[in-house]
KOLDRENLUM-375199 format. One line per 10 residues: number of its first residue (from 0); their letters; for each residue x, y, z of N, C-alpha, C. Coordinates in Angstrom, 2 decimals, decimal comma, always signed. Example, Ala and Ser with C-alpha at 12.3 -4.5 7.8 and 13.67 -1.06 7.14 Angstrom:
2
0 = AS = +13,19/-5,69/+7,80/+12,30/-4,50/+7,80/+13,20/-3,30/+7,80 | +12,85/-2,25/+7,08/+13,67/-1,06/+7,14/+12,90/+0,03/+7,87;
//
This chain:
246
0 = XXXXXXXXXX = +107,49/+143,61/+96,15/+106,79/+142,95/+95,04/+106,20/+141,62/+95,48 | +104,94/+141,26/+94,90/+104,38/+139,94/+95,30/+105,00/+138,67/+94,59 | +105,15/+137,80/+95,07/+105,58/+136,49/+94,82/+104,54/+135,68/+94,68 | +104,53/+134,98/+92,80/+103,46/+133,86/+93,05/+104,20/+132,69/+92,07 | +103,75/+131,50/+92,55/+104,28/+130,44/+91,99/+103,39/+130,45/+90,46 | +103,90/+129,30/+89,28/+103,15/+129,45/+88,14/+103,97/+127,63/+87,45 | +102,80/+126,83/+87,17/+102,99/+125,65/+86,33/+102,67/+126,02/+85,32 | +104,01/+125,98/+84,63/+103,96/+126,81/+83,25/+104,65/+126,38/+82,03 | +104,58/+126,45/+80,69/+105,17/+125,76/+79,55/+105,71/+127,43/+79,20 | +107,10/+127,20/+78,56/+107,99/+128,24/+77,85/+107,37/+128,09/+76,58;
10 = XXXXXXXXXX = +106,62/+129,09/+75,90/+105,59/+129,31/+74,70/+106,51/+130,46/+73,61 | +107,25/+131,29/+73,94/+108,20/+131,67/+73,50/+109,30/+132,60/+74,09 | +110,81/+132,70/+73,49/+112,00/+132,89/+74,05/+112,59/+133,81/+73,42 | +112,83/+135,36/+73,97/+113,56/+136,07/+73,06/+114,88/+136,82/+74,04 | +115,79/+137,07/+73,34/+117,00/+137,88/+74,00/+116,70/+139,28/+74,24 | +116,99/+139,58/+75,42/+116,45/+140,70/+76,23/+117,77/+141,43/+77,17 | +118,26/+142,38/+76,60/+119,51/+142,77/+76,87/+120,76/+142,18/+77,13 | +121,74/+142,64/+77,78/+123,05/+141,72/+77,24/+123,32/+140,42/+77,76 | +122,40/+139,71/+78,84/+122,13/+138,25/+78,89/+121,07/+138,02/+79,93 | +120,05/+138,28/+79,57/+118,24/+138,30/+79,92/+117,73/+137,49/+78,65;
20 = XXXXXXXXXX = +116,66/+136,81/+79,48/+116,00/+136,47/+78,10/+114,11/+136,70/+78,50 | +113,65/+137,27/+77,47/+112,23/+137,72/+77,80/+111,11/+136,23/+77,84 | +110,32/+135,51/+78,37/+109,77/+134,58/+78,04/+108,23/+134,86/+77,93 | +107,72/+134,21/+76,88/+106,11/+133,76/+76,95/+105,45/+132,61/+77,68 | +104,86/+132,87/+78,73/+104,89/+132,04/+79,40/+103,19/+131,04/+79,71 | +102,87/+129,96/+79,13/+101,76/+129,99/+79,72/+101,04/+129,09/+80,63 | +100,86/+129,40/+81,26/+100,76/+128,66/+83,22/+99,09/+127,61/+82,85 | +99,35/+127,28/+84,13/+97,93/+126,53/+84,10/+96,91/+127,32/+85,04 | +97,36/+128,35/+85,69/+96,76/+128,94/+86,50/+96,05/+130,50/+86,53 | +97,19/+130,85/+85,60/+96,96/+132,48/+84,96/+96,83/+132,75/+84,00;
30 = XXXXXXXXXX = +97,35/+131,40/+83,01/+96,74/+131,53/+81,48/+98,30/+132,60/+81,17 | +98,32/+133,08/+80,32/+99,47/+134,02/+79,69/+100,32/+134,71/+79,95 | +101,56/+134,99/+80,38/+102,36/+135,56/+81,00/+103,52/+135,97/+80,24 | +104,26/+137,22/+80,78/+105,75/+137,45/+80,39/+106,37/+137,78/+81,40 | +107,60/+136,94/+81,48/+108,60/+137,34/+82,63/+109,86/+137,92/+82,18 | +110,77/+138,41/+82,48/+112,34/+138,56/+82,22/+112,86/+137,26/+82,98 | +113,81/+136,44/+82,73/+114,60/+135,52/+83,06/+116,17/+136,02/+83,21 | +116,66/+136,78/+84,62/+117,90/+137,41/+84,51/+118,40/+136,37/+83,93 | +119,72/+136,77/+83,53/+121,19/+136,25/+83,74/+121,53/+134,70/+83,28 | +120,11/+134,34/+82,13/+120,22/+133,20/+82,24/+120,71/+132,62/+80,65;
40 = XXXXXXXXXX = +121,74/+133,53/+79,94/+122,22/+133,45/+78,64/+123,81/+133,41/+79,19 | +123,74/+133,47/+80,54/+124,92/+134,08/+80,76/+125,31/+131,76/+81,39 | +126,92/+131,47/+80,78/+127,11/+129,94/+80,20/+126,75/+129,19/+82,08 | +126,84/+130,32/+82,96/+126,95/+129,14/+84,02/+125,74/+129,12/+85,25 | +124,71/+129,77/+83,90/+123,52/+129,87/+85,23/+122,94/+129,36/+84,85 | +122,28/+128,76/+86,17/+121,57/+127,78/+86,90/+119,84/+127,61/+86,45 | +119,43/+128,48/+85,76/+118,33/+128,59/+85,22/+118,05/+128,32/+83,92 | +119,18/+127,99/+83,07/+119,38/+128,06/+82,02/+118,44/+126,95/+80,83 | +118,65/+126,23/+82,04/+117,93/+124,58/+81,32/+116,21/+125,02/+81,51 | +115,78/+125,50/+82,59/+114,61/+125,71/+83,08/+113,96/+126,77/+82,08;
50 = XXXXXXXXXX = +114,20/+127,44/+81,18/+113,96/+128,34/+80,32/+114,36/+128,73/+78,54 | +114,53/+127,05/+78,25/+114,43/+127,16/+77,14/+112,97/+126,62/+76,40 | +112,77/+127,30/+75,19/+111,67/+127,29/+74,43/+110,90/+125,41/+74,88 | +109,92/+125,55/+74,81/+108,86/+123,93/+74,76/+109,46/+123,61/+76,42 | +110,02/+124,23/+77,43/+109,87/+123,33/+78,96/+109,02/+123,59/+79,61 | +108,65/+122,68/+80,13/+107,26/+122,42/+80,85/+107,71/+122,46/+82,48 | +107,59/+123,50/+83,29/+108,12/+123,63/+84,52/+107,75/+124,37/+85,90 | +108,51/+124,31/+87,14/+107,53/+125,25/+88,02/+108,40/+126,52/+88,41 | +107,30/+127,42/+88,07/+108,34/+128,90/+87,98/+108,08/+129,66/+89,61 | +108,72/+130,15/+89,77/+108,47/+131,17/+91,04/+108,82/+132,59/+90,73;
60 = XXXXXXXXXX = +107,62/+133,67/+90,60/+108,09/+134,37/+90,44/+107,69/+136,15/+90,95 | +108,04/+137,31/+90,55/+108,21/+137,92/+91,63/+106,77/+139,33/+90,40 | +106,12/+139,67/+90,62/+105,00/+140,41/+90,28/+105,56/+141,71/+89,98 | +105,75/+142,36/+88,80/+106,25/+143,79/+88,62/+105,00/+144,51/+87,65 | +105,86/+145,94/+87,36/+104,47/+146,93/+87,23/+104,52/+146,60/+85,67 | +105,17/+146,37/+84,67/+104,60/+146,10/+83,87/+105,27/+144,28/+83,01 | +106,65/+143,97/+83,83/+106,84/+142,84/+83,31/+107,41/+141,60/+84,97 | +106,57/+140,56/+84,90/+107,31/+140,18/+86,23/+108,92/+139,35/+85,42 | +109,34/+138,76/+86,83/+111,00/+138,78/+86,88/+110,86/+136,97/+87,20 | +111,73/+136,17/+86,93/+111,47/+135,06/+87,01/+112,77/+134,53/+87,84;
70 = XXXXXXXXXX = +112,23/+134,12/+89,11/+113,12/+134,60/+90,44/+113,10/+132,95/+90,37 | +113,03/+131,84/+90,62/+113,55/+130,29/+90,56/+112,93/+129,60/+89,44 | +113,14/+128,57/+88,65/+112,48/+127,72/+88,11/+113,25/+126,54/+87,76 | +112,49/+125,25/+87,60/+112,22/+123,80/+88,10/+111,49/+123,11/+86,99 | +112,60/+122,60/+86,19/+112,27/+122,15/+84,87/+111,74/+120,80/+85,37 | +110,39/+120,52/+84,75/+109,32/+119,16/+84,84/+110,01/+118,38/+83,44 | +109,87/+118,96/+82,36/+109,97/+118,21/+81,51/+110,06/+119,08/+80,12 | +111,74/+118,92/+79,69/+112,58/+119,29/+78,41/+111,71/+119,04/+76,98 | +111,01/+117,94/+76,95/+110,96/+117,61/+75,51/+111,91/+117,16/+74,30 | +112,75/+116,90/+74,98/+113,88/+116,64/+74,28/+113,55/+116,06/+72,55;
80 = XXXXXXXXXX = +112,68/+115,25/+73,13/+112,55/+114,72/+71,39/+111,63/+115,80/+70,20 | +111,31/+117,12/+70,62/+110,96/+118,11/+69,88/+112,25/+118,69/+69,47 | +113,56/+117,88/+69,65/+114,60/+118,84/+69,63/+115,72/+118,05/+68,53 | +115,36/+117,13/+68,54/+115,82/+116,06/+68,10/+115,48/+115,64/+66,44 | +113,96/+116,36/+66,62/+114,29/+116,11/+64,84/+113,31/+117,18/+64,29 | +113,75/+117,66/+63,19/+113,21/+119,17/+62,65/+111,74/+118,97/+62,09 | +111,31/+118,25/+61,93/+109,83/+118,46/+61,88/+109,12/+118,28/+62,91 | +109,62/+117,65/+64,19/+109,02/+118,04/+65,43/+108,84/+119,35/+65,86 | +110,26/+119,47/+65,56/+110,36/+121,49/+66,21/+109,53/+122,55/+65,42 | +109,17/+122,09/+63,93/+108,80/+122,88/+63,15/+106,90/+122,80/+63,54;
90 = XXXXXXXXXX = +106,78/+121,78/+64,05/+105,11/+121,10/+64,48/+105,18/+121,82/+65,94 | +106,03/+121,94/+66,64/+105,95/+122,29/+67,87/+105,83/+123,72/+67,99 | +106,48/+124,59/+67,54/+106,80/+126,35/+67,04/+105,19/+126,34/+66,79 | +105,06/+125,61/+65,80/+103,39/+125,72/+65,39/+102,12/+125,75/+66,53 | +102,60/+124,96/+67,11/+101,37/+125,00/+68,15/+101,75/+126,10/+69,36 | +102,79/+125,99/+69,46/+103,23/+127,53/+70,44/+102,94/+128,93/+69,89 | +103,19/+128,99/+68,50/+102,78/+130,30/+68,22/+101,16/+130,83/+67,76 | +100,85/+129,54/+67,39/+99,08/+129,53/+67,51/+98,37/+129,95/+68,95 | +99,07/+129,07/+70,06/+98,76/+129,40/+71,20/+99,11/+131,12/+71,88 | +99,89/+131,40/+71,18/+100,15/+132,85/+71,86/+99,42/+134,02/+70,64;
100 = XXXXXXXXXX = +99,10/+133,57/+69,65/+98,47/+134,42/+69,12/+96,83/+134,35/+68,98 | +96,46/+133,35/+69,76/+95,17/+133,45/+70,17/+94,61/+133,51/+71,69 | +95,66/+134,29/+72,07/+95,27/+134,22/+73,82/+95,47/+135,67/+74,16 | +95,22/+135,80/+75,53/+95,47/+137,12/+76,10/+96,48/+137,11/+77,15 | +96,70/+137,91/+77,80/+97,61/+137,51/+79,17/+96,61/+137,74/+80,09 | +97,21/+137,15/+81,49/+96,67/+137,15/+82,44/+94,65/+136,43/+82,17 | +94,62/+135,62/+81,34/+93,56/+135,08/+81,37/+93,39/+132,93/+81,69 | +93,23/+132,92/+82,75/+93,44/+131,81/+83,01/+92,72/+130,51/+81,92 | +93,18/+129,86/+81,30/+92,54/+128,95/+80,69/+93,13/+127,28/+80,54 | +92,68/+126,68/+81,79/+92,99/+125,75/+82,19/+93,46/+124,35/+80,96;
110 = XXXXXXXXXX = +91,73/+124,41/+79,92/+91,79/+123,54/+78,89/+92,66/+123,82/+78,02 | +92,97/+124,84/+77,32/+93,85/+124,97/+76,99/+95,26/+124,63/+77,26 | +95,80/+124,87/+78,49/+97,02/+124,19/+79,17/+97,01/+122,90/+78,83 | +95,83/+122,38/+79,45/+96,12/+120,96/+79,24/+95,96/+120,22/+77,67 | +95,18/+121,16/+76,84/+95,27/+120,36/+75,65/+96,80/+120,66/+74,81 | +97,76/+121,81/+75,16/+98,93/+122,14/+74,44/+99,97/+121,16/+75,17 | +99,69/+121,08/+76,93/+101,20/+120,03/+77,57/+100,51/+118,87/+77,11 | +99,08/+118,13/+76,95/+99,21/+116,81/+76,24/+100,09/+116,42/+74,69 | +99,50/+117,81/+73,76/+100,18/+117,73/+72,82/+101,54/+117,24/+72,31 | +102,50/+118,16/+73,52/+103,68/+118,34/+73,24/+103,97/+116,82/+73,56;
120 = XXXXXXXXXX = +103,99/+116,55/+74,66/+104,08/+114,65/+74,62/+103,89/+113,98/+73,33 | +102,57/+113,77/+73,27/+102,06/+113,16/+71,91/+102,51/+113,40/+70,52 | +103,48/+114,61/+70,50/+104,49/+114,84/+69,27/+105,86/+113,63/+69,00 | +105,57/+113,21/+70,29/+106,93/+111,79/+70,26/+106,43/+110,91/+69,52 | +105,09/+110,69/+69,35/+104,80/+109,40/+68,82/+104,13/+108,98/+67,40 | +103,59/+110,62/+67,18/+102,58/+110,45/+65,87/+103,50/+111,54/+65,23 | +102,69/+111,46/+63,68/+103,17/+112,34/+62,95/+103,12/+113,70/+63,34 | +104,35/+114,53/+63,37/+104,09/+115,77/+63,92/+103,12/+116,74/+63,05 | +102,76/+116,37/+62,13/+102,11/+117,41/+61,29/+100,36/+117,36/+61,47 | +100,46/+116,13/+61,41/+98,91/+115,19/+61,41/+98,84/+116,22/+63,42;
130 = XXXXXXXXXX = +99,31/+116,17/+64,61/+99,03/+116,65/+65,59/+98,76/+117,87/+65,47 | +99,56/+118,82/+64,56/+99,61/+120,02/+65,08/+98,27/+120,56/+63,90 | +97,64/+119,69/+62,80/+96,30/+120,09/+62,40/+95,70/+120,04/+63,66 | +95,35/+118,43/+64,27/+94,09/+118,26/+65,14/+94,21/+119,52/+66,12 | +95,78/+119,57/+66,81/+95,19/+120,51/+67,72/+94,90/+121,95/+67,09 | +94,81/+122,24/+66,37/+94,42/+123,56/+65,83/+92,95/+123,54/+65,62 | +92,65/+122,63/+65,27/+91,09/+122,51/+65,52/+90,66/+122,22/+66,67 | +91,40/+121,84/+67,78/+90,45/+121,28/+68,81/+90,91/+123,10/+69,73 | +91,90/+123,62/+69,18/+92,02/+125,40/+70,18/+90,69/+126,03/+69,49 | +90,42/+125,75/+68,36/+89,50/+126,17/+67,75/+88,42/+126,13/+68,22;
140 = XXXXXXXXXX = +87,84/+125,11/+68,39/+86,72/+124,41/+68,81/+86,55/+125,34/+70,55 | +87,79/+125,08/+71,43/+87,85/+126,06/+72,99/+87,56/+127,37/+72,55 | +87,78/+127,99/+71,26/+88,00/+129,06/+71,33/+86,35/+129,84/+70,66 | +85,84/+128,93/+70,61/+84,53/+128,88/+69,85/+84,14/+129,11/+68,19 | +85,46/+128,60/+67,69/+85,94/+128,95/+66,03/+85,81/+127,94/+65,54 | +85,58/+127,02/+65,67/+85,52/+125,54/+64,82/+84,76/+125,47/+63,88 | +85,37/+125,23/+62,38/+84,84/+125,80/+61,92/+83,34/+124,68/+61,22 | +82,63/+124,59/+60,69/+81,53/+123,80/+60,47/+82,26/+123,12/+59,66 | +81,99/+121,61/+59,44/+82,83/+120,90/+58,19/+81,80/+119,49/+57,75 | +80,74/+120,20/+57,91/+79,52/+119,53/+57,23/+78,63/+119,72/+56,46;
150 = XXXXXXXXXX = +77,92/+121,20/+56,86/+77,00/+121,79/+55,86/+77,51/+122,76/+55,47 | +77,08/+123,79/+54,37/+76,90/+124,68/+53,68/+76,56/+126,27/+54,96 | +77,44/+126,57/+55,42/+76,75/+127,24/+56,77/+75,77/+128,50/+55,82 | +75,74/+128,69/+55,01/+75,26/+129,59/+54,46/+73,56/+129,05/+54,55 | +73,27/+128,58/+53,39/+72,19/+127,69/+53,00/+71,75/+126,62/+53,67 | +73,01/+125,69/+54,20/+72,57/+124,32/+55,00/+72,85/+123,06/+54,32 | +72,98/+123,15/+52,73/+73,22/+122,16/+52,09/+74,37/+120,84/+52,34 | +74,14/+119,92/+52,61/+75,57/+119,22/+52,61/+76,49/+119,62/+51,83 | +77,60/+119,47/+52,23/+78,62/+119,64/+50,95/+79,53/+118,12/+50,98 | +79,37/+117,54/+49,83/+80,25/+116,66/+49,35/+80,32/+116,32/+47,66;
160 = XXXXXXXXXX = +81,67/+115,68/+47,77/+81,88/+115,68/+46,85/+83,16/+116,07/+46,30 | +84,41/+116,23/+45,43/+85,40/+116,59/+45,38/+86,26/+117,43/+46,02 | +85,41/+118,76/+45,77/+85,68/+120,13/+46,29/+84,76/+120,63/+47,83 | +85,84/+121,32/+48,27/+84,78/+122,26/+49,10/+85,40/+123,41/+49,39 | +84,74/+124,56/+49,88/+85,08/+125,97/+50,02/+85,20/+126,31/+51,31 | +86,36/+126,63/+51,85/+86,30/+126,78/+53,73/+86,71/+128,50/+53,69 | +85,59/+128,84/+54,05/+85,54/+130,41/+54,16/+85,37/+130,87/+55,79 | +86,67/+132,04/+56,07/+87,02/+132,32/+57,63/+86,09/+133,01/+57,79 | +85,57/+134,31/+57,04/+84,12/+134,60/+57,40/+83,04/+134,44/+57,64 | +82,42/+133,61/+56,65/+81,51/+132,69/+56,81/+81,55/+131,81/+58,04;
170 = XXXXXXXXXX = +82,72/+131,00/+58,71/+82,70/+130,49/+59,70/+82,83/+128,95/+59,58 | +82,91/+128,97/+58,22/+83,06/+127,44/+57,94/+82,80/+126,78/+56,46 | +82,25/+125,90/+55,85/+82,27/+125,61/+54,70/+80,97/+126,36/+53,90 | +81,33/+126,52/+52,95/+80,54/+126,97/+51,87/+80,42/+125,88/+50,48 | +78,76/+125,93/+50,02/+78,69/+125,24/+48,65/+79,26/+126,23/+47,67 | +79,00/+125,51/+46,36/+79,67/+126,42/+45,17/+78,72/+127,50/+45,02 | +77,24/+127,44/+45,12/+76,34/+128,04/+45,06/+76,08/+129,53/+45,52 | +77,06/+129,10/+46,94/+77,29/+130,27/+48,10/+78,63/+130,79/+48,17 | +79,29/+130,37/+47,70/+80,37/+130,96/+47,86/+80,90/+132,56/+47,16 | +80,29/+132,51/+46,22/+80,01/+133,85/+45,18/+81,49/+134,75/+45,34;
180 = XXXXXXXXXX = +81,60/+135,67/+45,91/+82,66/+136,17/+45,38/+84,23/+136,45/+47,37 | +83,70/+135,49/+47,81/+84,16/+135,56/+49,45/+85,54/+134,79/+48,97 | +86,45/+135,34/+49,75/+87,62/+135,00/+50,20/+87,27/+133,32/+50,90 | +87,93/+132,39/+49,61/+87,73/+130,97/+50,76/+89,36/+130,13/+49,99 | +89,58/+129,23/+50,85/+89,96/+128,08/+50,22/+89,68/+126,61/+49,84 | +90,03/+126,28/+49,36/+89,45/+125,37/+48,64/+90,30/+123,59/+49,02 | +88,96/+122,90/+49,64/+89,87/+121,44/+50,18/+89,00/+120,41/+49,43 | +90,13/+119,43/+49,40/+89,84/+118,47/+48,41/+88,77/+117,32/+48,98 | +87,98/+116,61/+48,64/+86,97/+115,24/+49,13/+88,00/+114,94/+50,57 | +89,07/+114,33/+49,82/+89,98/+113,77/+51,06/+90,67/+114,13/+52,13;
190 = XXXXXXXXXX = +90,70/+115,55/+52,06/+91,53/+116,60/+53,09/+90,10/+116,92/+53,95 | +89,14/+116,99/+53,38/+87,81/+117,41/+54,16/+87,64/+116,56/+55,38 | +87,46/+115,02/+54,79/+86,85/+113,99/+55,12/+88,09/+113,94/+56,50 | +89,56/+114,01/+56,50/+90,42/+113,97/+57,39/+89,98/+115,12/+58,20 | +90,12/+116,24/+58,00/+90,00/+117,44/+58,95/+88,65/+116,94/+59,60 | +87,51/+116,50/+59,35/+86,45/+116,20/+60,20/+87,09/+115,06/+61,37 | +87,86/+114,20/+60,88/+88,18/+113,13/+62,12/+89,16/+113,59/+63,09 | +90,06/+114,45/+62,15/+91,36/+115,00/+63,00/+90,82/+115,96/+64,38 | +89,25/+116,60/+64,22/+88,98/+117,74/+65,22/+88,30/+117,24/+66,25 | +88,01/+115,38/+66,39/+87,46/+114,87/+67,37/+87,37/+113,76/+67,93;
200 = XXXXXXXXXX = +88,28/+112,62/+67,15/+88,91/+111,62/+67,25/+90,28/+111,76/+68,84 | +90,13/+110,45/+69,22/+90,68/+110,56/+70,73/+92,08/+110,68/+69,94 | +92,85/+111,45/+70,98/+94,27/+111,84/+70,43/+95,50/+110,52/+70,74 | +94,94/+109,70/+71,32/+95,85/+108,37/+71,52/+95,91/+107,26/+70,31 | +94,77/+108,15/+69,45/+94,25/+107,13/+68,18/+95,18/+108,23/+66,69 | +95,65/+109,08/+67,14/+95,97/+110,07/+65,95/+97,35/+109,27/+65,04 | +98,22/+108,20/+65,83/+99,02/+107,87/+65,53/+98,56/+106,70/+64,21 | +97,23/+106,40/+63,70/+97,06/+105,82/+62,80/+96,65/+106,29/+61,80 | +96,29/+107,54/+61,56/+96,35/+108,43/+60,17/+97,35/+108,98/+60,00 | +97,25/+109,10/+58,52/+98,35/+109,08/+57,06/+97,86/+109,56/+56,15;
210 = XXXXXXXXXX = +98,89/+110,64/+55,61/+98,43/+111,78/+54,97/+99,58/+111,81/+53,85 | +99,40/+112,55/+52,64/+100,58/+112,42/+51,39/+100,69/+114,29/+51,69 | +102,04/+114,70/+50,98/+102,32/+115,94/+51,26/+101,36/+116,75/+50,87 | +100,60/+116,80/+49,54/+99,30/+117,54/+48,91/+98,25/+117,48/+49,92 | +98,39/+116,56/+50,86/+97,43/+116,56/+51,19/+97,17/+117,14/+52,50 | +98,47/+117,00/+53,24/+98,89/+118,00/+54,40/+99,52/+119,20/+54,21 | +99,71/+119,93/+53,02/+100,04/+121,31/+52,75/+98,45/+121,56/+52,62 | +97,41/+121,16/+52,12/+96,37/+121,61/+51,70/+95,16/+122,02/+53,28 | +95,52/+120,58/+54,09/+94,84/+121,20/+55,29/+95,60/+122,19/+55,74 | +97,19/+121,99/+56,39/+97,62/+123,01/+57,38/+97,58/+124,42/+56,86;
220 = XXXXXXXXXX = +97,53/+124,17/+55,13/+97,30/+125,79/+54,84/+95,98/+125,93/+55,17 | +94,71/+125,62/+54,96/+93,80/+125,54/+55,18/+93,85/+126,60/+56,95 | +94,16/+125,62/+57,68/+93,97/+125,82/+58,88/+94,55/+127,33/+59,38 | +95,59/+127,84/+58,50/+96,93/+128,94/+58,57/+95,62/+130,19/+57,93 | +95,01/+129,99/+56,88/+94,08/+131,03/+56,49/+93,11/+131,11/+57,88 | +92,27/+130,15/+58,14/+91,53/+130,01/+58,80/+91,70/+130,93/+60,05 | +92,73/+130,15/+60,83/+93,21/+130,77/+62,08/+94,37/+132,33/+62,21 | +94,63/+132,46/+60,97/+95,17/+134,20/+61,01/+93,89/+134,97/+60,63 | +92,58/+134,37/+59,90/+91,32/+135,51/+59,64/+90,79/+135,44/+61,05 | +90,84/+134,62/+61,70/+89,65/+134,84/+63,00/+90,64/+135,42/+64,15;
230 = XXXXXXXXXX = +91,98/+135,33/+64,10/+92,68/+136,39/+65,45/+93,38/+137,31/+65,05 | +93,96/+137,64/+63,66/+93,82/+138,79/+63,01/+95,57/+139,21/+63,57 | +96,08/+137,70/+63,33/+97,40/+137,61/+63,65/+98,25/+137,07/+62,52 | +99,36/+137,20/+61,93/+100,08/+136,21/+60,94/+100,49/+134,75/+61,59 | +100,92/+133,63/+61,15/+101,51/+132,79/+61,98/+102,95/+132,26/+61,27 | +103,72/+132,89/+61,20/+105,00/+132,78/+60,61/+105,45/+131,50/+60,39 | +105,39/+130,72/+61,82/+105,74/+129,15/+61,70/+105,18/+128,54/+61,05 | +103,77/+128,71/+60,84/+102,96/+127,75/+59,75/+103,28/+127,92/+58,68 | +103,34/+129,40/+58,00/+103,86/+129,91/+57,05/+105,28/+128,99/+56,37 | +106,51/+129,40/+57,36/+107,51/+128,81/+56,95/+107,31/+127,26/+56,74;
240 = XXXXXX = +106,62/+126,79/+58,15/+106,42/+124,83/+58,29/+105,87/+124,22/+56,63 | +104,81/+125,09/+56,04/+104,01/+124,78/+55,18/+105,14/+124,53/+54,15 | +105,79/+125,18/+53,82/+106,70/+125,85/+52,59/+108,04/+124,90/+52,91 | +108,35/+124,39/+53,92/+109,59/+123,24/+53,93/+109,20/+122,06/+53,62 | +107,18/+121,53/+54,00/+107,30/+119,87/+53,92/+106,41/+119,82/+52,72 | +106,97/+120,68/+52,29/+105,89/+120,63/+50,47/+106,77/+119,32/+50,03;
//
């Protein structure tokens, strides 16, 4: 079997026979991966730390026919403070499971890497909720989904004003005019006006917006319709995340 190294973040962790654990893995080099992690549930192995969920680390590993095997790994960096307090972890799940349900395996996507390991840092310092909108718009934006949050994509019209209509088909906002009988949701003057700064504002600056709970259930649901119509995936964590910080 071939041996290739992989700088890689643990994206998700499941139990895989009587002490294996299956991982999602996604590298900076290959973009998406799954390995088996022997023996590493088992209390005195050595891999153990290197393969839990959110570590950022260097894997070595061994190429199989349909799952590779994760033969050393070399934890860079735990995250510890995603662990430490439950709306980190609940912001963090979020951006991991966004990330694996809008990717493929074996497709290398560098920006991506680097915009999810900046993230996870930057969850120490700002609001975890306020991060895990922006980056959903800025995977968006890589992913060529971003959605318009200026005009009327229909017609062209500006839209402002109290209300607005963010329709996943359409591709982005809709006036009242246009909206007619389409599946949209509906964001307020002030949730709008944020989601436009949150998708392009430098992320070292995110730590000075402030948001009330109405007003961050209204984007991240927002964003949860948005991003399960265009990859045609559920996102459970958002789901649940939404429904705890009401």
């Amino acid at each position: 079997m071939a041996v290739y190294k992989a700088d890689a973040i643990v994206i998700r962790s499941r139990e895989y026979g009587e002490a294996d654990k299956l991982l999602t893995l996604f590298s900076r080099e290959r973009g998406k991966l799954e390995a088996v992690a022997k023996g590493v549930r088992k209390p005195k192995s050595t891999q153990r730390g290197g393969t839990q969920l959110f570590t950022y680390a260097d894997f070595l590993l061994y190429k199989g026919k349909s799952l590779d095997t994760v033969n050393q790994v070399h934890p860079r960096e735990s995250f510890i403070h995603l662990w430490d307090d439950f709306d980190r972890t609940i912001a963090a799940s979020g951006i991991a499971e966004l990330l694996d349900i809008s990717t493929t395996r074996d497709q290398p996507e560098p920006e991506l890497f680097t915009l999810t390991l900046g993230f996870l840092f930057l969850l120490k310092y700002v609001d975890p909720y306020i991060a895990q909108a922006s980056y959903a718009l800025r995977l968006l934006n890589i992913h060529g989904y971003l959605p318009g949050l200026n005009n009327c994509v229909e017609c062209g019209a500006t839209v402002s004003g109290t209300q607005a209509f963010l329709s996943a088909e359409a591709g982005g906002l809709l006036c009242s005019s246009c909206k007619n009988n389409e599946t949209v949701t509906m964001l307020n003057g002030g949730g709008l006006a944020l989601m436009r700064r949150l998708k392009s504002v430098e992320i070292d600056k995110l730590d000075r917006f402030r948001w009330n709970k109405k007003m961050r259930l209204e984007i991240l649901g927002s964003l949860c319709y948005f991003c399960e119509n265009k990859f045609e995936r559920k996102l459970k964590a958002w789901r649940s995340g939404s429904e705890l910080i009401v």
